[in-house]
VEXDREN-2710 file (C-alpha; in Angstrom, 1 decimal):
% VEXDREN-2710
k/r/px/py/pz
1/UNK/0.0/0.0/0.0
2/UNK/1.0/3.6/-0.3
3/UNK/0.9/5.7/2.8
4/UNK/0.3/9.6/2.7
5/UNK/2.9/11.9/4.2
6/UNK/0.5/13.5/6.2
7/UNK/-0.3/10.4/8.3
8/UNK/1.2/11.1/11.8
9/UNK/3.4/8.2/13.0
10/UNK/5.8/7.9/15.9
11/UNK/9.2/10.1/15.9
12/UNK/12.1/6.9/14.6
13/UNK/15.4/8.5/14.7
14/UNK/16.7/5.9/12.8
15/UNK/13.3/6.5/10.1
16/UNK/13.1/10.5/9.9
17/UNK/11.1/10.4/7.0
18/UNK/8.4/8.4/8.0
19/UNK/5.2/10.5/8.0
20/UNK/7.0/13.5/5.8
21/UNK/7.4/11.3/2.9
22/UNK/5.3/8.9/1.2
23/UNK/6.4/5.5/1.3
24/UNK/5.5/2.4/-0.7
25/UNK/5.4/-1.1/0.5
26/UNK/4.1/-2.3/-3.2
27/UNK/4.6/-0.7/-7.0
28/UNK/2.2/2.1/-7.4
29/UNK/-0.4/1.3/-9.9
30/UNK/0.1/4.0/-11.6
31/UNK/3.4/5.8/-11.5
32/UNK/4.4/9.1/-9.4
33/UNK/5.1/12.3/-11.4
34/UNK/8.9/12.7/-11.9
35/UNK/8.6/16.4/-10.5
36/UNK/6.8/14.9/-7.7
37/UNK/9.7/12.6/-7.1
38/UNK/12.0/14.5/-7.8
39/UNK/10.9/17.2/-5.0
40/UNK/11.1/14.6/-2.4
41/UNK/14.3/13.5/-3.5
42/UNK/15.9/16.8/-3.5
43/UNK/14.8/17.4/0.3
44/UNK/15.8/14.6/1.0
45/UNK/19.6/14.8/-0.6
46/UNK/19.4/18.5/0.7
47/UNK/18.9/17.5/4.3
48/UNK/21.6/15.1/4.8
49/UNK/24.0/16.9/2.8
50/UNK/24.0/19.4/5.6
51/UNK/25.4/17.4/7.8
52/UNK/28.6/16.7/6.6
53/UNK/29.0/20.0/4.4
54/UNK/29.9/21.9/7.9
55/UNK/33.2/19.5/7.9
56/UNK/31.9/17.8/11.1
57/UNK/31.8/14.4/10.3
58/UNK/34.2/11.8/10.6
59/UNK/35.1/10.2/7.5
60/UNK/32.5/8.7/5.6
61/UNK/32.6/11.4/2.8
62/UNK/35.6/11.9/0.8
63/UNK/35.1/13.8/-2.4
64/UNK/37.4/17.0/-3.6
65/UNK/35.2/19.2/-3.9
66/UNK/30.9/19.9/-5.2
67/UNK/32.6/20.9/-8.7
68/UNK/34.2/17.6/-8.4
69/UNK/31.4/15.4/-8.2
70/UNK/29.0/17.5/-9.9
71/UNK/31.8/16.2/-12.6
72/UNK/31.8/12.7/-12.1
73/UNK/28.0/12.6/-11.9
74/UNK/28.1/13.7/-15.8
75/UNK/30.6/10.8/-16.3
76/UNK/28.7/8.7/-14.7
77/UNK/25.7/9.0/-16.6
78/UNK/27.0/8.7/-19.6
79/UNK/27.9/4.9/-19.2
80/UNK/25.6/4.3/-16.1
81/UNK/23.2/2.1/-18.3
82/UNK/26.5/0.0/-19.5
83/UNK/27.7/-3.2/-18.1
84/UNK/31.5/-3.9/-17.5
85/UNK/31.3/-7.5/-18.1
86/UNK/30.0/-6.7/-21.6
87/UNK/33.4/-6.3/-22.8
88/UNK/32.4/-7.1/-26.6
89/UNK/29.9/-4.3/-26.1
90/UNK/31.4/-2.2/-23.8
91/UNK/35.3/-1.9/-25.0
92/UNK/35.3/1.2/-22.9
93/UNK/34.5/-1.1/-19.4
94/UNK/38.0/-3.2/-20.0
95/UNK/40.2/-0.6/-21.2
96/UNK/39.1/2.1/-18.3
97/UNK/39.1/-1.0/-16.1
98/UNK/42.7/-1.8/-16.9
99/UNK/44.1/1.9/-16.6
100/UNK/42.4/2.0/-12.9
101/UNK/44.2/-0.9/-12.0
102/UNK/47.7/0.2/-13.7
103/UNK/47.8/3.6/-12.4
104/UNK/46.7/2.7/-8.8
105/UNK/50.0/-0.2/-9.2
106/UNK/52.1/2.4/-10.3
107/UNK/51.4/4.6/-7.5
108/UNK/52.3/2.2/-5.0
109/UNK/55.0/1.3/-6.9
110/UNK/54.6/-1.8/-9.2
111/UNK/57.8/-1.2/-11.0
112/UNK/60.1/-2.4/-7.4
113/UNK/59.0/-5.7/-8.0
114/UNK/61.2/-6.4/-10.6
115/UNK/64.4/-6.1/-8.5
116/UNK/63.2/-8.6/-6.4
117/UNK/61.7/-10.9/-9.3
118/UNK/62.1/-10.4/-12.8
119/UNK/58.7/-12.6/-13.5
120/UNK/56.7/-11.0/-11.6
121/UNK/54.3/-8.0/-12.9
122/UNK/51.6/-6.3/-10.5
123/UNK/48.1/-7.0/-11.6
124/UNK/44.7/-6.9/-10.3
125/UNK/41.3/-6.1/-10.9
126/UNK/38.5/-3.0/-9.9
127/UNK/35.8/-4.5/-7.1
128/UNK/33.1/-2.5/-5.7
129/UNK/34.7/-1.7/-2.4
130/UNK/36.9/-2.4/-0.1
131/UNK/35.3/-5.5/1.7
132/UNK/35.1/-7.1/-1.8
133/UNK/38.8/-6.0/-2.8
134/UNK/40.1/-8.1/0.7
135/UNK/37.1/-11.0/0.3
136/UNK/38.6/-11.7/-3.4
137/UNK/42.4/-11.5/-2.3
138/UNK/41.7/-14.1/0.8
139/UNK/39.7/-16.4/-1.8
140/UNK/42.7/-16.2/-3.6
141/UNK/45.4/-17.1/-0.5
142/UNK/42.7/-20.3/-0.1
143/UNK/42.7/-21.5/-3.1
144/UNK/46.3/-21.1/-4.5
145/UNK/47.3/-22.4/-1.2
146/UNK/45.0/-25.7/-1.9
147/UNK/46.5/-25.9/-5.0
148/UNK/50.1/-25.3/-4.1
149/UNK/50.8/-26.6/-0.9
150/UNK/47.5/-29.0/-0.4
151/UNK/46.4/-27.3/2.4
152/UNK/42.5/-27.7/3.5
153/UNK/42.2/-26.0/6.7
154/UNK/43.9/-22.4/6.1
155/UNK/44.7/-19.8/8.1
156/UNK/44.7/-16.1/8.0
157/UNK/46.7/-14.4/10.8
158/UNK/46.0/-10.5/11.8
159/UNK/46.2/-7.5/13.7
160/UNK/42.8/-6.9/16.0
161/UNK/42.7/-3.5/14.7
162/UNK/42.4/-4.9/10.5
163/UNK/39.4/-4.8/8.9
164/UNK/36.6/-6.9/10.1
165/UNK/36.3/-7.6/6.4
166/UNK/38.9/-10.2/7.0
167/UNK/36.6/-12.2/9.5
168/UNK/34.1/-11.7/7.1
169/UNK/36.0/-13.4/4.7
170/UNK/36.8/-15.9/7.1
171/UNK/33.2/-16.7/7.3
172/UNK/32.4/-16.7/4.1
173/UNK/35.0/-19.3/2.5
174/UNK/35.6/-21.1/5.7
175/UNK/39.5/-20.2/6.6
176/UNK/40.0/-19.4/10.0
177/UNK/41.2/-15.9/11.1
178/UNK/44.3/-15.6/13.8
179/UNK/43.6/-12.4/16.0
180/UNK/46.6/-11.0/17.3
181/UNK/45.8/-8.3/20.2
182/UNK/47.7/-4.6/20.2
183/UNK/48.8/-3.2/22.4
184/UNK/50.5/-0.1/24.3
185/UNK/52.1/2.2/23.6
186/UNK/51.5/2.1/19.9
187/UNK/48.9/-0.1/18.9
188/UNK/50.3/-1.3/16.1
189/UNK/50.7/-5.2/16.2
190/UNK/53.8/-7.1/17.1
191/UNK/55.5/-8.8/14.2
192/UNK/57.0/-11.8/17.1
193/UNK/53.2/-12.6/18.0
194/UNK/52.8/-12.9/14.3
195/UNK/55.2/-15.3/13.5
196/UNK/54.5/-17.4/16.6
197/UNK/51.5/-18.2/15.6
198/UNK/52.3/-19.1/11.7
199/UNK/51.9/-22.8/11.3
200/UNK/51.7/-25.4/8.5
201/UNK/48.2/-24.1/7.7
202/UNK/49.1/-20.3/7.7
203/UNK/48.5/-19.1/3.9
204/UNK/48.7/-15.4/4.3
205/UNK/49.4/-12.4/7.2
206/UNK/48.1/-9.4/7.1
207/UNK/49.2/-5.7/8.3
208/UNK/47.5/-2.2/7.6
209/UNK/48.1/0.9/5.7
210/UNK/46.5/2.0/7.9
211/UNK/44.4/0.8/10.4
212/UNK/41.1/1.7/10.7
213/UNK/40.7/2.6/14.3
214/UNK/43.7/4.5/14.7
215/UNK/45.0/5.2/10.9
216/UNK/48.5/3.7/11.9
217/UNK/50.8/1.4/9.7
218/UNK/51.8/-2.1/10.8
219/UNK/55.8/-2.6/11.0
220/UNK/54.8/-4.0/7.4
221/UNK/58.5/-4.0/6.4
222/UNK/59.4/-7.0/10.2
223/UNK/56.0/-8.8/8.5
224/UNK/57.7/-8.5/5.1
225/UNK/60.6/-10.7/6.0
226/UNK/58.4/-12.7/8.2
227/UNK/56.4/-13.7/5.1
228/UNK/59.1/-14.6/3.3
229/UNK/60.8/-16.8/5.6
230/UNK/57.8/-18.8/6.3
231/UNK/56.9/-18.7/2.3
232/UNK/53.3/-17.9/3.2
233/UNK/51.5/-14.8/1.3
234/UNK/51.0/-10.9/2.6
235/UNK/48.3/-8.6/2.0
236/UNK/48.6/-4.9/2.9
237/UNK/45.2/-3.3/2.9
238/UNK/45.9/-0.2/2.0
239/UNK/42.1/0.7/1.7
240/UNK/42.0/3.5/4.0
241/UNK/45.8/4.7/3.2
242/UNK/46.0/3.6/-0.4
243/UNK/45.3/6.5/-2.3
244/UNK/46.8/9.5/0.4
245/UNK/50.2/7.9/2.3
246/UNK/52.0/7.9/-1.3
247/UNK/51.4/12.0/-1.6
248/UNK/52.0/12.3/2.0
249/UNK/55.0/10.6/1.4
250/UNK/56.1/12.8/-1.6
251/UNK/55.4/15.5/0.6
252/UNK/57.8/15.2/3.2
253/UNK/55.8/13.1/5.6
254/UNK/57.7/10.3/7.3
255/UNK/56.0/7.3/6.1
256/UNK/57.4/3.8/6.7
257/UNK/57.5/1.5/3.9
258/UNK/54.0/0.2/2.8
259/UNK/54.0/-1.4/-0.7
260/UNK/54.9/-3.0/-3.1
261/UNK/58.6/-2.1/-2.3
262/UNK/58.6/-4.6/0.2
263/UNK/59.6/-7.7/-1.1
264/UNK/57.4/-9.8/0.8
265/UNK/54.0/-8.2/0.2
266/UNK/51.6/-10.4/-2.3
267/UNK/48.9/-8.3/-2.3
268/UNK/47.7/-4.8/-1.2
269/UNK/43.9/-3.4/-1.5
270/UNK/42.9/0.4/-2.2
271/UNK/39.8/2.2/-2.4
272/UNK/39.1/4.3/-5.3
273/UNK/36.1/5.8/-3.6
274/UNK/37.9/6.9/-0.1
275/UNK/40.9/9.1/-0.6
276/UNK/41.1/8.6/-4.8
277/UNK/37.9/10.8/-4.4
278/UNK/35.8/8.7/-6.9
279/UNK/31.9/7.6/-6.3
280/UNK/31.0/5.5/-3.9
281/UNK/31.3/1.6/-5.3
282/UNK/34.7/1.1/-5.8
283/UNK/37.9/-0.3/-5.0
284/UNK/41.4/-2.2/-6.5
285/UNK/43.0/-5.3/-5.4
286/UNK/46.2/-5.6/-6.4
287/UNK/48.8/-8.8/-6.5
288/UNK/52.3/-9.4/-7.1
289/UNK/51.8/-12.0/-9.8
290/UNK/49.2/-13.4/-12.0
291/UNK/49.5/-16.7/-10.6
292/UNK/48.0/-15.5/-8.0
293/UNK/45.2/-13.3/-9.2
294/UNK/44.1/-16.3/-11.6
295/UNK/42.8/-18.3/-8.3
296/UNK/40.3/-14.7/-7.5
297/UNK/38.4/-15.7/-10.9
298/UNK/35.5/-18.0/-11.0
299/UNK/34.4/-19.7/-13.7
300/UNK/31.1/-22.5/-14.6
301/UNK/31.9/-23.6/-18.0
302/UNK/29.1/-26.2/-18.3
303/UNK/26.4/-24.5/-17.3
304/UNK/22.9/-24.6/-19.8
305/UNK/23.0/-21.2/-20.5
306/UNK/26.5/-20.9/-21.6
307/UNK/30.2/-19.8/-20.1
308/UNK/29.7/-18.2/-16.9
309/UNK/32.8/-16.7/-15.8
310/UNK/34.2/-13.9/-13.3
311/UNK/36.4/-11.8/-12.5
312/UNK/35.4/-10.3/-9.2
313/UNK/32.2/-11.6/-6.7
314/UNK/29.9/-9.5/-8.9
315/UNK/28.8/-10.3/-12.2
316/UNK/27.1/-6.9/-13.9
317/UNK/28.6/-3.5/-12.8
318/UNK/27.5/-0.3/-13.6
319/UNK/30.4/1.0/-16.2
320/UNK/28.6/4.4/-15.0
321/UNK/30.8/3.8/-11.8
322/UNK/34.4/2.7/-13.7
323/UNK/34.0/5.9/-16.3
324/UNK/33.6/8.1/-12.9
325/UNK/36.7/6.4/-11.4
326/UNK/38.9/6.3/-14.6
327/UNK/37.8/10.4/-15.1
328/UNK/38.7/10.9/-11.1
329/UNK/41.9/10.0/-11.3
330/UNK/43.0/11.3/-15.1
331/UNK/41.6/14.7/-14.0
332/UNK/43.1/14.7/-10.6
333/UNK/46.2/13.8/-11.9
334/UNK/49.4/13.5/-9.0
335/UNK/49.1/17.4/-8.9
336/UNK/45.4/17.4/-7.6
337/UNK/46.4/14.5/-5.2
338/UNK/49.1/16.5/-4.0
339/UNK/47.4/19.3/-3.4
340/UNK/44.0/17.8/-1.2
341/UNK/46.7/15.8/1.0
342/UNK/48.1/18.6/1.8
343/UNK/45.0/20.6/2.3
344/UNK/43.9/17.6/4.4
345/UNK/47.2/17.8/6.7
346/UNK/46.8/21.5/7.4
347/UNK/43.6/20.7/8.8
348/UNK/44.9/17.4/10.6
349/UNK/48.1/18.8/12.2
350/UNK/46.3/21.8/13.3
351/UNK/43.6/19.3/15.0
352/UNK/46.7/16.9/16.6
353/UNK/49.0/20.2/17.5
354/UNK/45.6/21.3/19.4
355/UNK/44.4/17.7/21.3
356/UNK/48.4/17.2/22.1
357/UNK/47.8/20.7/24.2
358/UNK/44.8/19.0/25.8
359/UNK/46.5/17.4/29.1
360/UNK/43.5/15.0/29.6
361/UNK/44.0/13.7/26.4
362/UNK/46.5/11.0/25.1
363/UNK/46.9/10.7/21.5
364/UNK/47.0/7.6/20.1
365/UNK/50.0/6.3/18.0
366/UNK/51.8/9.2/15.8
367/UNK/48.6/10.1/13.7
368/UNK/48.6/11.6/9.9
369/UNK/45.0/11.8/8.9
370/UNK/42.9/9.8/11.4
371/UNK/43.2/11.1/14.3
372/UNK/42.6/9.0/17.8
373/UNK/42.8/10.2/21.2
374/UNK/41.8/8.3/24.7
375/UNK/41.9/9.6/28.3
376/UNK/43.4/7.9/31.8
377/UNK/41.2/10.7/33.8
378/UNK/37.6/11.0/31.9
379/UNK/35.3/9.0/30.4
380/UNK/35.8/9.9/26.7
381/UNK/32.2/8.6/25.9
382/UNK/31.3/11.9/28.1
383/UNK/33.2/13.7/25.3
384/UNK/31.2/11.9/22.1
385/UNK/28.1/13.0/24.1
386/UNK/28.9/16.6/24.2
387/UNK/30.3/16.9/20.9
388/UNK/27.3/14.9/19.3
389/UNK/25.4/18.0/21.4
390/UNK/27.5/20.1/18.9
391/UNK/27.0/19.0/15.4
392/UNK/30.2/16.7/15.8
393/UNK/30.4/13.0/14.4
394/UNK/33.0/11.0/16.1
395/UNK/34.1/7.8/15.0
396/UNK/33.6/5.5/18.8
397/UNK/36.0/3.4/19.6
398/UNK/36.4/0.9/22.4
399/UNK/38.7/-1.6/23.7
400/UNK/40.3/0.7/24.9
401/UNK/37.4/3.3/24.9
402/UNK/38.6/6.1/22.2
403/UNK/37.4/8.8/19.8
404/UNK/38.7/9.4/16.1
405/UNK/38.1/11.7/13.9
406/UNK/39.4/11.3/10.4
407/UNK/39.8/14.2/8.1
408/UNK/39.3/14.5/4.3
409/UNK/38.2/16.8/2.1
410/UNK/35.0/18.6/3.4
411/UNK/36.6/19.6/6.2
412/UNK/39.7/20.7/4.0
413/UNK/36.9/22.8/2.2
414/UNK/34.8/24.0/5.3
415/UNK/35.6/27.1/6.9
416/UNK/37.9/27.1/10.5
417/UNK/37.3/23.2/10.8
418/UNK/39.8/23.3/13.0
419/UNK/39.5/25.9/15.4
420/UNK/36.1/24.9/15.9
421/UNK/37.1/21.3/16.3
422/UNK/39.1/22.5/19.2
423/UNK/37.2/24.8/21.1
424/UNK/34.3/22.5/21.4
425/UNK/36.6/19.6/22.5
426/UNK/38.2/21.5/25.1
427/UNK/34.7/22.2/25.9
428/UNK/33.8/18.8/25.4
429/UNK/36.1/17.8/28.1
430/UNK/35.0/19.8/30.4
431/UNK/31.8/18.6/30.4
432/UNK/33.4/14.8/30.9
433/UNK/34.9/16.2/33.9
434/UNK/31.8/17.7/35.3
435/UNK/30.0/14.1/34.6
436/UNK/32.4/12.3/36.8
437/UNK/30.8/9.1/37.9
438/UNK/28.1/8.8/35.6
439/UNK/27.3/6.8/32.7
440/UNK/27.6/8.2/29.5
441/UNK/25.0/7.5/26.9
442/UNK/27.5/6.3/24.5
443/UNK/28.6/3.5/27.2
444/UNK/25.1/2.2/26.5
445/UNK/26.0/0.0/24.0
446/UNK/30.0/-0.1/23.9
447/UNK/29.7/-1.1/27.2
448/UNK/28.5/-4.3/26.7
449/UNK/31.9/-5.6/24.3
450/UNK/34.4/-7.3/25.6
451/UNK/32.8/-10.6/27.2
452/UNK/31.2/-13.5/25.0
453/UNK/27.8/-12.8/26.7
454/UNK/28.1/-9.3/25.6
455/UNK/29.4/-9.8/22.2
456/UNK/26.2/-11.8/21.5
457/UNK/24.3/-9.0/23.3
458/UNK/25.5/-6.4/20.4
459/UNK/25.1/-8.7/17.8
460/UNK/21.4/-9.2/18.7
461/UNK/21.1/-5.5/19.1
462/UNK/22.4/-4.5/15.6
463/UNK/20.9/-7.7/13.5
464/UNK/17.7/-6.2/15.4
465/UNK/17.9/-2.5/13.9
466/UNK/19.1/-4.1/10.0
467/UNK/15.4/-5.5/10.8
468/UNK/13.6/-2.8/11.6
469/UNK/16.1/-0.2/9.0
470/UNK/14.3/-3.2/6.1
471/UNK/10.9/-2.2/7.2
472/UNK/9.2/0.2/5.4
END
């Protein structure tokens, strides 16, 4: 049925629409005006635009600029009816496809691994995202290692702090996943625990460029030599730090080694759509060698209605989304790459100079772009409360409870990010220190990790709001 907008329905934070909007729970018998839609749509897209336009969000965004995307949204539209596995009518799919996935293995630079092996040659392939970019890459590590080395029960060793994509790979093609705690001071993880636990089922290791929680980088170059003298594979995932810590580097930041220069790295992942500042939907996986991107592909070459074969998890893609990508980074060029990184860092080492002032406040790590703090004195869920109070959108941590805030472009673009940022955090903590005692309403639910019991608790709770988010 359709339901009118004006029909008055309980306040949902989680369903602000509901009652201002209509909805539909079945296809209109007769279709909606495109003005009419359109209206709606616009309110909508004009609504939640504001809230990350002010620079106030974590994250989540990352675009260079409204001319930018306004940009790749005419790009996209020209090929967003075309299908990237229709290579025979979509030429432009493979070759834009295949310039992605050079360029991005240049940049973290393809070219070393030729001292080190003159067979090898970096190769890859586009995915929609970063989960899929690190799902195909462990497939791979399971399968070459069946094939290689016979093994049927593999393992996956890595750092707590890597993406949870990795357990979800885990799950998905039954290899098990080693977790190997961090710890202080840096919480970065420790390349000895790593190679204790490597055994005769260990196929791959894993290390972060960087790591979501705190942004830092693995000692990738220990795990490097680790992976080779145990012959077993190494991805970086570089999704987060792909596309920014190689123009940090050229700008005089002190990045360690992360890529492809390292000799024992077999595969990295990097997200087009993060700091590469293309749509949403997109990402590249990258390995050392063709033999081992060959055991990513799937093919059924029996089946009734012909040759099924593929790349990448998906089968049809929107080309509208490799044309955008492609045009991102030919129009960005290394210039326009250099120049939002270091827009970004002007905004992120004003925002670390200012916390490291803060005495109640410990940064985490040596930060670049995400920056993490914690506190021995206060509660810093008392701190998320206040600056939620604000307009602010943390990114909430927890074991150990933490804050980040990672900065890209929109708050390159916004006006006095910074300054803002640091008055209302000082302010912030003074309201933590007033609240002493008490429970903070972000400790409502982060408060329940760290025990089995509740672990399942959470789980329950979130599986419970995807319900009720599928409900109309």
């Amino acid at each position: 049925m359709t339901k009118n907008a004006s029909e008055t329905e309980p306040a949902d934070p989680f369903k602000p629409y509901k009652g201002r909007f209509t909805s539909h729970d079945v296809i209109p018998a007769k279709g909606r005006h495109k003005d009419e839609l359109l209206e709606e749509l616009v309110a909508m897209a004009q609504e939640e635009n504001a809230k990350w336009q002010t620079g106030q969000v974590s994250g989540t965004f990352y675009h260079a600029g409204d001319e930018h995307r306004a940009f790749l949204n005419k790009v996209f539209a020209l090929f967003s009816h075309e299908n990237t596995i229709q290579f025979d009518l979509c030429p432009s799919m493979f070759k834009m496809e295949s310039e992605i996935i050079a360029m991005t293995a240049s940049m973290l630079n393809a070219d070393a691994v030729k001292t080190h092996n003159p067979q090898d040659q970096v190769c890859g392939t586009v995915t929609s995202g970063g989960t899929e970019s690190i799902l195909m890459a462990m497939k791979a590590y399971r399968d070459w290692s069946r094939e290689q080395k016979g093994i049927a029960a593999p393992e996956i060793i890595m750092p707590h702090t890597a993406h949870p994509a990795f357990d979800k790979s885990g799950e998905y093609f039954g290899i098990k996943i080693v977790h190997i705690p961090v710890s202080e001071p840096d919480f970065r993880v420790d390349p000895g625990a790593v190679e204790a636990r490597i055994n005769a089922n260990t196929v791959a290791i894993v290390g972060s460029a960087g790591n979501y929680p705190y942004g830092l980088i693995d000692p990738l170059e220990k795990l490097s030599a680790i992976a080779l003298k145990h012959n077993v594979g190494m991805h970086v995932d570089g999704c987060l730090g792909g596309f920014i810590f190689p123009w940090l580097e050229k700008l005089g930041y002190d990045i360690p080694l992360f890529d492809f220069r390292l000799p024992g790295v077999t595969s990295m992942s990097a997200d087009t759509h993060k700091y590469g500042f293309a749509l949403k939907g997109t990402s590249v996986v990258l390995y050392r060698s063709n033999r081992l991107r060959r055991h990513q592909y799937f093919s059924v070459p029996d089946w009734p209605g012909g040759l099924y074969a593929s790349p990448t998890a998906a089968w049809s893609r929107s080309g509208g989304l490799t044309a955008a990508t492609w045009a991102a980074l030919v129009y960005l060029g290394e210039e326009g790459y250099l120049n939002a990184a270091r827009s970004i860092m002007a905004v992120a080492d004003r925002i670390k100079a200012g916390i490291e002032k803060i005495p109640a406040l410990t940064l985490i790590g040596d930060p670049t772009f995400v920056i993490s703090f914690r506190s021995e004195e206060l509660d810093v869920f008392h701190i998320n409360d206040f600056m939620k109070t604000r307009g602010w959108r943390f990114n909430v941590l927890q074991l150990p409870p933490a804050l980040h805030f990672c900065v890209t472009m929109p708050q390159a673009l916004a006006e006095n990010v910074a300054e803002r940022f640091l008055d209302d955090l000082n302010a912030g903590v003074d309201y933590a220190r007033s609240k002493a005692g008490t429970v903070a309403e972000t400790t409502a639910l982060y408060g329940l990790a760290g025990t089995l019991e509740g672990n399942q608790q959470v789980t329950e709770m979130v599986f419970g709001l995807f319900d009720h988010l599928y409900s109309v």
